[in-house]
C-alpha positions as CSV (number, residue, x, y, z in Angstrom):
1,X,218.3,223.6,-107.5
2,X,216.1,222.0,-105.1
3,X,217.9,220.8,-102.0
4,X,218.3,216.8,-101.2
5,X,216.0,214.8,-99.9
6,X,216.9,213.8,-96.5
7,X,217.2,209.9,-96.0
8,X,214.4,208.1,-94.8
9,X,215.3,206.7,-91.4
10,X,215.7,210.7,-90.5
11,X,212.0,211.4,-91.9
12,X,211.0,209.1,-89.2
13,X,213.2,210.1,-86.7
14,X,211.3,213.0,-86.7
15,X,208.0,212.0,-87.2
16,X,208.7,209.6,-84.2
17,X,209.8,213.1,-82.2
18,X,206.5,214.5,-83.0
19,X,204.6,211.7,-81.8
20,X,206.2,211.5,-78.2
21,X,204.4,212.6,-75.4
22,X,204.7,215.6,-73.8
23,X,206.9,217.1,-71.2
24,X,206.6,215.4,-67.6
25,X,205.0,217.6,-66.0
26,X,202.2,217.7,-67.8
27,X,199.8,214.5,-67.0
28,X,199.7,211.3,-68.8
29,X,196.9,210.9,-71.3
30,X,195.5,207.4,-70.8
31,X,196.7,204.8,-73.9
32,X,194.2,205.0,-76.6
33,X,193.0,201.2,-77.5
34,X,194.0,200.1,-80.8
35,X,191.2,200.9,-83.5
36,X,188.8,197.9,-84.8
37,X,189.1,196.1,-87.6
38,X,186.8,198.1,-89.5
39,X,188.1,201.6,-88.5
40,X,191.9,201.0,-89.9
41,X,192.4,202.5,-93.3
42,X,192.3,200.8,-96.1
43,X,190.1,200.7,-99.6
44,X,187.0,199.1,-100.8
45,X,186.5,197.1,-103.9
46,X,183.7,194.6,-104.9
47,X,182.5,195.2,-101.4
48,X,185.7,193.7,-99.7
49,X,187.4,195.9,-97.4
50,X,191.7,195.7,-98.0
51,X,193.9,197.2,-95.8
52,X,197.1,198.8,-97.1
53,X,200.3,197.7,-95.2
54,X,201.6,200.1,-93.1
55,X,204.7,200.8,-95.0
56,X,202.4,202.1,-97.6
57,X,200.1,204.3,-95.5
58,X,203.4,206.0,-94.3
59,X,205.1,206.6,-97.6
60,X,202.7,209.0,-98.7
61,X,202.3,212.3,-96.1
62,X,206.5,211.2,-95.8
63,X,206.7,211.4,-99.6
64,X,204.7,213.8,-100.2
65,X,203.2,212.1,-103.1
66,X,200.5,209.2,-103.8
67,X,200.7,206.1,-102.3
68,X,203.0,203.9,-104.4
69,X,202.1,200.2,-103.9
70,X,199.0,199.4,-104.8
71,X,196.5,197.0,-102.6
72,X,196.7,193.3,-102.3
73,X,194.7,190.7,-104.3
74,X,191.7,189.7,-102.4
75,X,189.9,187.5,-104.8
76,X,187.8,187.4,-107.9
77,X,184.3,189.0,-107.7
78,X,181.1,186.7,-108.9
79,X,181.4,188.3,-112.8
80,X,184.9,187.7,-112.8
81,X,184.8,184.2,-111.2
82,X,181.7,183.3,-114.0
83,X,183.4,185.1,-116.9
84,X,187.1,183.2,-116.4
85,X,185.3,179.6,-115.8
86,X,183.4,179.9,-119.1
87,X,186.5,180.3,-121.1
88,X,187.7,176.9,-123.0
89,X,191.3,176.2,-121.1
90,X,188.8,175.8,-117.9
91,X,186.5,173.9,-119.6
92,X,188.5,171.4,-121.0
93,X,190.0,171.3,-118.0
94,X,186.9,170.6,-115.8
95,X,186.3,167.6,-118.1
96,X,189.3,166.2,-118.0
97,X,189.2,165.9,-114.1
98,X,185.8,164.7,-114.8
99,X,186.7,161.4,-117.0
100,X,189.9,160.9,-114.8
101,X,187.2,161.0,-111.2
102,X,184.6,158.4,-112.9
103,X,187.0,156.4,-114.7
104,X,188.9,155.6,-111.6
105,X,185.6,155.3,-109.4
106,X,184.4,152.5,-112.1
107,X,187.8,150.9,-112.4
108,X,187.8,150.5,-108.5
109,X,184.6,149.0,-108.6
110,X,185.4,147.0,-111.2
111,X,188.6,145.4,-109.6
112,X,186.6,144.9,-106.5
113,X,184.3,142.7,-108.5
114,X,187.0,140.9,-109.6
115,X,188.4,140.0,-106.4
116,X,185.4,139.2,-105.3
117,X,184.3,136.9,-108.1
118,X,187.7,134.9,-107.9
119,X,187.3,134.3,-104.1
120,X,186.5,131.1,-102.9
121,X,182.9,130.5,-102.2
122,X,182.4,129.3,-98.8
123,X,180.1,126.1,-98.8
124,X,176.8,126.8,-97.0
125,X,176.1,124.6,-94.1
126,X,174.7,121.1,-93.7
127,X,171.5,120.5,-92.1
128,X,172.2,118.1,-89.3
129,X,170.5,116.3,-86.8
130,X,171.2,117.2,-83.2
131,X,172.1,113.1,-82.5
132,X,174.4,113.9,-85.4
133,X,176.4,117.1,-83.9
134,X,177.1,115.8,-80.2
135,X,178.6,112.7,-78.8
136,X,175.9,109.7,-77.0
137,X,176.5,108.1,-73.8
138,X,175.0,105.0,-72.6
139,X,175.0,105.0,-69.0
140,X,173.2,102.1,-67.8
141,X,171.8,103.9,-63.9
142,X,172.6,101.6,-61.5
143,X,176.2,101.0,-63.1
144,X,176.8,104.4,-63.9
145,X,175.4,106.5,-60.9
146,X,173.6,103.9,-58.4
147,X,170.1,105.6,-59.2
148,X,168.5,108.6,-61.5
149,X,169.8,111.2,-58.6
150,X,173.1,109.8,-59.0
151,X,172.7,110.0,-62.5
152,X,171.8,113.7,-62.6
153,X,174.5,114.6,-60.2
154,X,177.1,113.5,-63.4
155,X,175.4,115.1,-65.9
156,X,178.1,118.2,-65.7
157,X,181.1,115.3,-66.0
158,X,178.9,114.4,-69.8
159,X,178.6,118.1,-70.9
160,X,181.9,119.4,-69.8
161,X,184.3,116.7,-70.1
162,X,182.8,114.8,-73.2
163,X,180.7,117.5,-75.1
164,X,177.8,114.5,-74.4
165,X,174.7,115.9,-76.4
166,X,172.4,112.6,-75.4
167,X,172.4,110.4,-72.8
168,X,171.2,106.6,-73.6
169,X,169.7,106.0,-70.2
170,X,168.6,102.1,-69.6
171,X,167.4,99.8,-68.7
172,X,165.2,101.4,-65.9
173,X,162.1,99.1,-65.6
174,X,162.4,96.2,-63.0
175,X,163.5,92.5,-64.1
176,X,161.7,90.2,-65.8
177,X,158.9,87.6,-63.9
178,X,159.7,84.0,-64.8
179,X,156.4,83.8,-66.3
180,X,156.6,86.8,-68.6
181,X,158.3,86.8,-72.2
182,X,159.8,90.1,-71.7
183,X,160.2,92.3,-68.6
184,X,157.8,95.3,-68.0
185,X,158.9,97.7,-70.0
186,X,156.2,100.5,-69.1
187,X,157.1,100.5,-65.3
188,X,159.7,102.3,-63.7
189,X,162.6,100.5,-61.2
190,X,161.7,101.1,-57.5
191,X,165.3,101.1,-56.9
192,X,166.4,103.9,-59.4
193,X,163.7,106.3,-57.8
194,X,160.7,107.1,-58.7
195,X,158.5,109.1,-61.8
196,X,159.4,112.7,-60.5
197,X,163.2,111.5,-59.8
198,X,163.0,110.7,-63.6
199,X,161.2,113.8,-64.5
200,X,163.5,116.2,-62.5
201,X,166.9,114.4,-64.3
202,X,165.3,114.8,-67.7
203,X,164.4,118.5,-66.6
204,X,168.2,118.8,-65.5
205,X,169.5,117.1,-68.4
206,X,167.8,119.8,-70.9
207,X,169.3,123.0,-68.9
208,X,172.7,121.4,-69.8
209,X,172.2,120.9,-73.3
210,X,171.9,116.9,-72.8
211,X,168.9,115.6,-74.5
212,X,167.5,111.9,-72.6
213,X,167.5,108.7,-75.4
214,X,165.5,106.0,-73.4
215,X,166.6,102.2,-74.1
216,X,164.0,100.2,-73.9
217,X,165.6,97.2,-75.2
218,X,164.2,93.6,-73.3
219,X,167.4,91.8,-73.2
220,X,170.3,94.1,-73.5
221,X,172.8,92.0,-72.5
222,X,171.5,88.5,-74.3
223,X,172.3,87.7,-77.9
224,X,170.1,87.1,-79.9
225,X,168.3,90.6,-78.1
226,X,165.3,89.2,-78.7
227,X,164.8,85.6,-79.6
228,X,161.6,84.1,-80.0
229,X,160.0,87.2,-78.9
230,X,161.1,88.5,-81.8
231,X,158.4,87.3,-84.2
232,X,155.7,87.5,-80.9
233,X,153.2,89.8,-81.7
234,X,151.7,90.1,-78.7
235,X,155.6,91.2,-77.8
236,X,155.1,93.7,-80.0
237,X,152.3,95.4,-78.7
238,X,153.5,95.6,-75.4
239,X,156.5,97.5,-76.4
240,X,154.4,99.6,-78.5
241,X,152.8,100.5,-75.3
242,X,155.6,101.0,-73.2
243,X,156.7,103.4,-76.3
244,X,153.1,105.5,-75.7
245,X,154.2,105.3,-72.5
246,X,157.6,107.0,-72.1
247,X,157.2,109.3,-74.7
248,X,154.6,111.2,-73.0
249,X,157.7,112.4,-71.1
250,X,159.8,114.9,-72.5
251,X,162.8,112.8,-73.7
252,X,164.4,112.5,-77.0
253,X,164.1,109.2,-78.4
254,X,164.4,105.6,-78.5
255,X,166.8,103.1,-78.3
256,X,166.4,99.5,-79.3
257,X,168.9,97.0,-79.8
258,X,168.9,93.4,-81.7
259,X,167.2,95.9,-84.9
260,X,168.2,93.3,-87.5
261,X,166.4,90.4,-85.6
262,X,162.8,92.3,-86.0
263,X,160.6,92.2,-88.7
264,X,160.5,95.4,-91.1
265,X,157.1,96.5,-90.6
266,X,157.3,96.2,-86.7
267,X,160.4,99.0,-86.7
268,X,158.9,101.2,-89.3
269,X,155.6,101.5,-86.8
270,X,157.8,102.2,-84.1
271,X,159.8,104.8,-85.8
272,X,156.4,106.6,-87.0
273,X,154.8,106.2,-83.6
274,X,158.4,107.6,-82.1
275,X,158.9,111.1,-84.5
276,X,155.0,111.3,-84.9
277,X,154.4,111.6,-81.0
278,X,155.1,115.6,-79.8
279,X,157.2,116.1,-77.6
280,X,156.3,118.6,-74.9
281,X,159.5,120.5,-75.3
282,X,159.0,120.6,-79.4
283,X,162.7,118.2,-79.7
284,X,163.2,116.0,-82.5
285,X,162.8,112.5,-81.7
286,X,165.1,109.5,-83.2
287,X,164.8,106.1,-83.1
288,X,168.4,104.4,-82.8
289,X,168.8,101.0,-83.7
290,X,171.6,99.1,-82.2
291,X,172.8,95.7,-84.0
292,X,175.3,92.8,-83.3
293,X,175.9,92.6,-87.3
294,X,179.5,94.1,-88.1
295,X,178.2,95.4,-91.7
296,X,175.7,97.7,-92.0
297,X,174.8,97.4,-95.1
298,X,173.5,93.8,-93.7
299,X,170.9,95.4,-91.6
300,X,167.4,95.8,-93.3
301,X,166.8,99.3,-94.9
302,X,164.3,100.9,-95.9
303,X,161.8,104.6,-95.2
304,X,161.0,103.1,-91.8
305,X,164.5,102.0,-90.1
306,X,166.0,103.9,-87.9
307,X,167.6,107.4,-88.4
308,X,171.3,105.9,-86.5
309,X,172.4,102.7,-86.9
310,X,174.8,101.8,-84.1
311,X,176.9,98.4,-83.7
312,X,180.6,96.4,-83.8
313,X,180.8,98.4,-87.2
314,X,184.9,98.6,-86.3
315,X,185.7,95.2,-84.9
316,X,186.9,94.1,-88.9
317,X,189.5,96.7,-88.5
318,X,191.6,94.2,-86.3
319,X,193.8,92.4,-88.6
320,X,193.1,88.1,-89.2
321,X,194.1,85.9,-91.2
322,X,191.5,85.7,-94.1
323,X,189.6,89.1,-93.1
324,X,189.6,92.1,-95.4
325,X,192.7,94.5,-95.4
326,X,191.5,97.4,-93.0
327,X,192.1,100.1,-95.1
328,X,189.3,98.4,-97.2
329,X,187.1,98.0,-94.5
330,X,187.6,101.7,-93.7
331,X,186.5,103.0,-97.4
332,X,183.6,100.3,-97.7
333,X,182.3,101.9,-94.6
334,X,182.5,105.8,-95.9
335,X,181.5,104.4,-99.1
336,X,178.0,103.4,-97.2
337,X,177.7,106.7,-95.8
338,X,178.3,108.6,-98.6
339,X,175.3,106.3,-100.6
340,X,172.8,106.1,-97.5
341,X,172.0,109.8,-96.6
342,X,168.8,108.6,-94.8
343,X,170.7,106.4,-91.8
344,X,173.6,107.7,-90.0
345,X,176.2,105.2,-88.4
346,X,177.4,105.3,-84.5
347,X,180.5,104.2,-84.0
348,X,182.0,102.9,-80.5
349,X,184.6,100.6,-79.2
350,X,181.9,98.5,-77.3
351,X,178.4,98.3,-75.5
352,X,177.6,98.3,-71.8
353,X,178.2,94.9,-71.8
354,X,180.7,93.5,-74.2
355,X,183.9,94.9,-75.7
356,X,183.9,94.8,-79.5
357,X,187.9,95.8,-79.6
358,X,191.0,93.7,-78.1
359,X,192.9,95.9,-75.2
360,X,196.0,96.5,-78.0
361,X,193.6,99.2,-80.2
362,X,191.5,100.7,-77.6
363,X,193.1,104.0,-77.8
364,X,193.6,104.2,-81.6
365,X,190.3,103.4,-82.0
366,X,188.9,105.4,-79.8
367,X,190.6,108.6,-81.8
368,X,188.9,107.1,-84.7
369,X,185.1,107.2,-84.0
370,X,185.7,110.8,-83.0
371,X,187.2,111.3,-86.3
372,X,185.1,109.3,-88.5
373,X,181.8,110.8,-90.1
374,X,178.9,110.3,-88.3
375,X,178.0,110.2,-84.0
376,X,181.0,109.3,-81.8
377,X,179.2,106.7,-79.2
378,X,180.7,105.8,-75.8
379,X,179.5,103.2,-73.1
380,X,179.8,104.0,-69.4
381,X,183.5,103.4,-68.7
382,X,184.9,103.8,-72.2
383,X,187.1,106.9,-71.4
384,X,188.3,105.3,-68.2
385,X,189.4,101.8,-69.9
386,X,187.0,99.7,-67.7
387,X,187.0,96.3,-68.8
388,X,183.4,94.4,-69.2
389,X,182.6,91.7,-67.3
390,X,182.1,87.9,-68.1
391,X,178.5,87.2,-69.9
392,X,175.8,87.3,-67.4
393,X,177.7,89.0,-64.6
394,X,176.6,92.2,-62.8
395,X,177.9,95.3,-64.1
396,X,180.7,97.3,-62.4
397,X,180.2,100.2,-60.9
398,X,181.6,103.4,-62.9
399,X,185.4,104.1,-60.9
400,X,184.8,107.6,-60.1
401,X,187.7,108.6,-58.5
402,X,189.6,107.7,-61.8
403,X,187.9,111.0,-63.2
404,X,188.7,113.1,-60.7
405,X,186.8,116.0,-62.0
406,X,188.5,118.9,-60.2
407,X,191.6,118.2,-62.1
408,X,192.1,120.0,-65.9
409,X,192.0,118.3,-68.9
410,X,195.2,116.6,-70.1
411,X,196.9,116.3,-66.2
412,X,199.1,113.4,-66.7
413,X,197.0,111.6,-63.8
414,X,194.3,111.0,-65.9
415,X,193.7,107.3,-67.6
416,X,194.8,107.9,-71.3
417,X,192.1,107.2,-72.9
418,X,189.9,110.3,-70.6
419,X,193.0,112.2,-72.0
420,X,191.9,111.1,-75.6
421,X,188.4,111.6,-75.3
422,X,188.5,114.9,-73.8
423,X,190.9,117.0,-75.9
424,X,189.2,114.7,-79.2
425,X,185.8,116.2,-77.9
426,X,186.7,119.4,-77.9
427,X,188.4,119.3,-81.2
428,X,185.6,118.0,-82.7
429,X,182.9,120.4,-81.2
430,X,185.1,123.4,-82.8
431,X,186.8,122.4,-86.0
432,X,184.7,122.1,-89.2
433,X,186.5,119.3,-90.9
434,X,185.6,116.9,-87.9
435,X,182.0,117.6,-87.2
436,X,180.5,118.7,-90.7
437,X,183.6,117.7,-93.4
438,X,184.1,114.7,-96.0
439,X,185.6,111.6,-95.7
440,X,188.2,110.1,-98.0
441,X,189.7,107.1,-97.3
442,X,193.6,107.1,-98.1
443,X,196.1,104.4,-99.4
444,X,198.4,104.1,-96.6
445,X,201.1,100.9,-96.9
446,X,198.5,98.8,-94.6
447,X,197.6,101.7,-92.3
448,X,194.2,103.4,-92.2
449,X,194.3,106.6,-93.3
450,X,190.9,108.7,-93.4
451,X,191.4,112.5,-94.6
452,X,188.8,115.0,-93.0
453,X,188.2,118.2,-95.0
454,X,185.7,121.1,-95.2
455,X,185.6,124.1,-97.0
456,X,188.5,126.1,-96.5
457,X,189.1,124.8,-92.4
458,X,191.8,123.4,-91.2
459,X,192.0,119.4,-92.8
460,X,192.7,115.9,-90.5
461,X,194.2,113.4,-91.5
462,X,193.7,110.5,-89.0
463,X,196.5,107.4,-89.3
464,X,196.0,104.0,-87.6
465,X,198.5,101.2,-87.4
466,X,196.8,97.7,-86.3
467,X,200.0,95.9,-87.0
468,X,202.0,94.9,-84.6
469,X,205.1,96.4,-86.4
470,X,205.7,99.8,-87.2
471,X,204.6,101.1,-90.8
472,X,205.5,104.4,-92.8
473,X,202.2,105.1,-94.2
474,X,203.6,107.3,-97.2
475,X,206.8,106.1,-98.6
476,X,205.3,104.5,-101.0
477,X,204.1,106.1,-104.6
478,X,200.4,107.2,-104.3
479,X,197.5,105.7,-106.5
480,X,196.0,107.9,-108.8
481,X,192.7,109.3,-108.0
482,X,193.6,110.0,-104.2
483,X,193.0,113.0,-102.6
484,X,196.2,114.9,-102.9
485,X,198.0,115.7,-99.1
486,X,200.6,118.0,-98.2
487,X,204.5,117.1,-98.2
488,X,204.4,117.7,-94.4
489,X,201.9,118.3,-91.5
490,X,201.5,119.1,-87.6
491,X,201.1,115.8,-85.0
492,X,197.4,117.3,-82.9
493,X,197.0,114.3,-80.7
494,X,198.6,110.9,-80.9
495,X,198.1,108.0,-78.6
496,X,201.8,107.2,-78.6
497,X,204.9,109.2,-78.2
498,X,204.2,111.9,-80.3
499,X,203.6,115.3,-78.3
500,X,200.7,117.3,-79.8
501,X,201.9,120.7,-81.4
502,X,205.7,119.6,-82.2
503,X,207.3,120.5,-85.5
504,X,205.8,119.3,-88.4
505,X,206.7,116.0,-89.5
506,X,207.3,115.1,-93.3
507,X,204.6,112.8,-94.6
508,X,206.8,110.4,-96.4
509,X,209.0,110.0,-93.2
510,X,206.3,109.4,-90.8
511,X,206.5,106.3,-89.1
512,X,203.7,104.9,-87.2
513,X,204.6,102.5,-84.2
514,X,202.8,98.9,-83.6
515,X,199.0,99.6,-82.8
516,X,199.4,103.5,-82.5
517,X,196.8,106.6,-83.9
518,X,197.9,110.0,-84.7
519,X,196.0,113.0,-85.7
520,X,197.5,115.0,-88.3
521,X,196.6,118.9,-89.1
522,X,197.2,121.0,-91.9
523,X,195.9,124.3,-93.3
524,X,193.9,124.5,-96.2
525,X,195.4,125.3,-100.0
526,X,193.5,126.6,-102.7
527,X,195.8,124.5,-105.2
């Protein structure tokens, strides 16, 4: 019988006893480094090199037979790899993974499409006149800044404070000779400086992004404007030539009020001669026409009248016996707009000269022509609540110290209505619905309502009480046809007690106090 075999952990008891070093006396061999990669054993197929684990390698002298375990997997070889893809389970299988990839690549696209075809389109932009985009500013110099140096020093108050984009300068020639039927409109004022002062202010005037409207008007403060002159044609030809004249410079445009009193051919040459004349800095010119007539549809139209109509266009609004309702004024004026794409309307609570609004609306009227459709138009004073003088009296000096420009917008120093205009300004230079939207006019319970919208922007909705007793605007049942509001919206300016920014306030419980204007926000709904 062949003896046992001895267990393995004696086998390498002894193997380990054969690999110890030798005794201590003899001297240490130095420690062989371990072999490389490519010198350990191991066995070669398809040109890969495998190593057997070591448990293997040992098994065999310990054994004495052939290794046991056989070598790890290492992969398929190219023929193999070729041969197994070719069969049908890998086929079909490649082709299925195929349809799933494309069909959910084109089912991606096509839901993208989808989104993208039920999106809103955004409305491209309207072209619009720069006279259209900015507010104007009539600033009579001697009034407004002693002479053109003054004038130029305030130019900064315009820009920053008002978002001003052209400043109505006149008058600046010298007064009228007894003798003469109109003054001389081709010479410059000694006392406002001379032709480089008014050079250097137009130069300053276009590095702040204010462009220079010249008014040229004979008789600014009479009415009639014009009178017999009117129908003069030798008047005529002298402002034609003052015209020639001041356009040479680099301003803007023209200003001319008393429009209506003129005859049509007269102001259609004027207009030509204004736009047809460069101007040395390549601007658009405009011819603004100012009247005393409270309609405009009453002023003369036609290809040659001016590009902005500016006059008493919101004096109706205050409430009389036997006048219209104002809401009705309100939509006959929109409704001209909307019809006359050729003239533009300026609104403004009053000229240089004479107040077109009683003390009571000022303020909510003054939120209105920055809210209306069209050019918002203030005279020197407006935002400060300076009163006019009597006819035929001097002027009064602007009251600078009421601005008091190193204090921020909204201190509760300022006069209210600087308040108003500032914060309205800015609103207006960045929100869509006030500089670019539509106007609707809204049935309001004897309020004027006007609703602002564009596109998907944030939409106004401006409310004006002229009454002398409060009103709630929206407690009655809407007309059908009207442009649908929201149940409730967000108070952004109001020129009573309302605090900008409060919680929003339910349409059908608003109440508007005696003579007050609010501005309403609210986002816009697809529905």
């Amino acid at each position: 019988m062949e003896p046992e075999a001895a267990p393995r952990e004696l086998e390498l008891s002894a193997l380990e006893a054969e690999t110890e070093p030798m005794a201590a006396a003899e001297p240490a061999t130095p420690a062989q480094p371990p072999p490389a990669p490519e010198q350990l054993p191991g066995v070669e197929k398809n040109g890969l090199k495998m190593k057997i684990p070591p448990e293997e390698e040992e098994e065999a002298p310990l054994g004495g037979s052939a290794p046991s375990g056989s070598p790890k997997f290492t992969g398929l070889g190219k023929e193999e790899l070729l041969r197994e893809a070719g069969t049908p389970l890998w086929a079909r299988a490649r082709l299925v993974l195929l349809v799933l990839f494309w069909g959910g690549w084109i089912g991606m696209l096509g839901a993208a499409a989808a989104i993208v075809a039920q999106a809103p389109r955004c409305q491209p932009l309207p072209t619009k006149a720069w006279w259209e985009l900015g507010a104007l500013y009539r600033a009579p110099p001697k009034a407004f800044g002693g002479d053109l140096k003054g004038v130029e020093k305030r130019l900064g108050y315009l820009k920053e404070k008002l978002q001003v984009g052209g400043l109505v300068l006149g008058p600046v020639y010298p007064q009228k000779s007894p003798e003469a039927k109109i003054p001389p409109l081709k010479e410059l004022d000694p006392t406002l400086g001379t032709m480089q002062d008014f050079s250097a202010l137009v130069h300053a005037a276009k590095d702040k992004g204010v462009k220079v409207i010249l008014d040229l008007t004979p008789n600014p403060a009479g009415n009639p404007v014009w009178g017999d002159a009117a129908q003069d044609s030798e008047v005529h030809q002298q402002v034609q030539a003052a015209l020639s004249h001041w356009l040479k410079e680099d301003i803007a445009g023209i200003f001319l009020d008393g429009i209506e009193e003129l005859p049509n051919l007269v102001v259609a040459q004027w207009r030509n001669l204004t736009e047809q004349q460069p101007s040395p800095s390549g601007v658009d010119r405009v011819l603004v026409g100012g009247t005393r007539l409270q309609d405009p549809w009453e002023v003369p139209r036609g290809p040659g009248m001016p590009q902005l109509l500016l006059g008493p266009f919101l004096q109706p609004l205050e409430p009389k016996g036997d006048s219209k309702a104002p809401e009705d004024v309100v939509r006959n004026l929109l409704n001209f707009l909307s019809s006359n794409s050729s003239v533009g309307l300026g609104w403004s609570v009053g000229s240089p000269w004479e107040a077109w609004v009683s003390p009571n609306l000022r303020l909510q009227q003054l939120l209105l022509i920055w809210g209306l459709p069209g050019t918002p138009v203030l005279s020197y004073g407006d935002e400060l609540g300076m009163q006019r003088p009597p006819e035929n009296q001097q002027l009064e000096p602007m009251q600078w110290d009421s601005t008091d420009e190193s204090k921020p917008a909204g201190n509760s120093s300022e006069a209210p209505e600087l308040e108003l205009c500032t914060a309205l300004a800015s609103l207006r230079a960045h929100e869509r619905s006030l500089l670019l939207g539509e106007a609707w006019a809204v049935g309001a319970n004897g309020s004027v309502a006007v609703l602002r919208r564009w596109d998907q922007s944030e939409r106004f909705l401006l409310v004006l009480n002229p009454h002398g007793s409060s009103l709630k605007p929206f407690s009655v049942k809407r007309e059908p046809g009207e442009p649908l509001l929201p149940p409730s919206a967000t108070v952004r300016f109001s020129t009573g007690s309302k605090e900008p920014g409060e919680q929003q306030l339910r349409l059908e419980e608003l109440q508007v106090r005696p003579y007050e204007g609010i501005l309403l926000g609210f986002p816009y709904s697809p529905q």
